[in-house]
N, C-alpha and C positions, 0 to 999 in steps of 0.2 A: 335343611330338612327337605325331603321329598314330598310331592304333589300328591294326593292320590291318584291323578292320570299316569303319574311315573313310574307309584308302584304295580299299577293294574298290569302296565307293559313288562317290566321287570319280574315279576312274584305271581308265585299262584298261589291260589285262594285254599287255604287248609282246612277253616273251619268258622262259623261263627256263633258267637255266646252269648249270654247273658250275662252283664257283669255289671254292680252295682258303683255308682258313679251320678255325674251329670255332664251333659254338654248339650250345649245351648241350640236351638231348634234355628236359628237364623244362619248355623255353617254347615255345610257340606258332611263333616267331620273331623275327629282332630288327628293327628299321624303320630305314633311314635316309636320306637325304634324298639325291636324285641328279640332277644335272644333266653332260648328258654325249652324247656321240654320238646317244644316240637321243631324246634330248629331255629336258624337265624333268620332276623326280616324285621317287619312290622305288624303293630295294629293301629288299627281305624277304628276309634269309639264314633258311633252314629248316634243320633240323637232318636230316640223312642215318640212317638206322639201319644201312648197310652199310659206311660206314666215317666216322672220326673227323676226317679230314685234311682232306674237302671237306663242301662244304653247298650246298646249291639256293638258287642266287640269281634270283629273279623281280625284272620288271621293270616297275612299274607309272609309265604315263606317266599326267601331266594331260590329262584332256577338256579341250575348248574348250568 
């Protein structure tokens, strides 16, 4: 699995959301692989400090 520094160098940034979940306030965020509506790549759920139930989901597509 990739770093988020790897994908930052790799993928541009599509979009990010709100999307209901949890991850944990002590990591960076979690990585995982996405192919889907807007293209191939990844997302990064981020950990929200305002509440528990959702997390920022960003949407890193592969460059050509």
């Amino acid at each position: 699995m990739k770093t988020i520094d790897e994908i930052k160098k790799t993928c541009t940034l599509h979009h990010a959301a709100a999307h209901r979940g949890y991850v944990s306030r002590k990591v960076a965020g979690v990585v995982n692989e996405y192919s889907g509506k807007f293209g191939t790549g990844y997302t990064i759920d981020r950990p929200r400090w305002d509440t528990t139930n959702y997390v920022d989901r960003e949407y890193w597509i592969l460059t050509k």
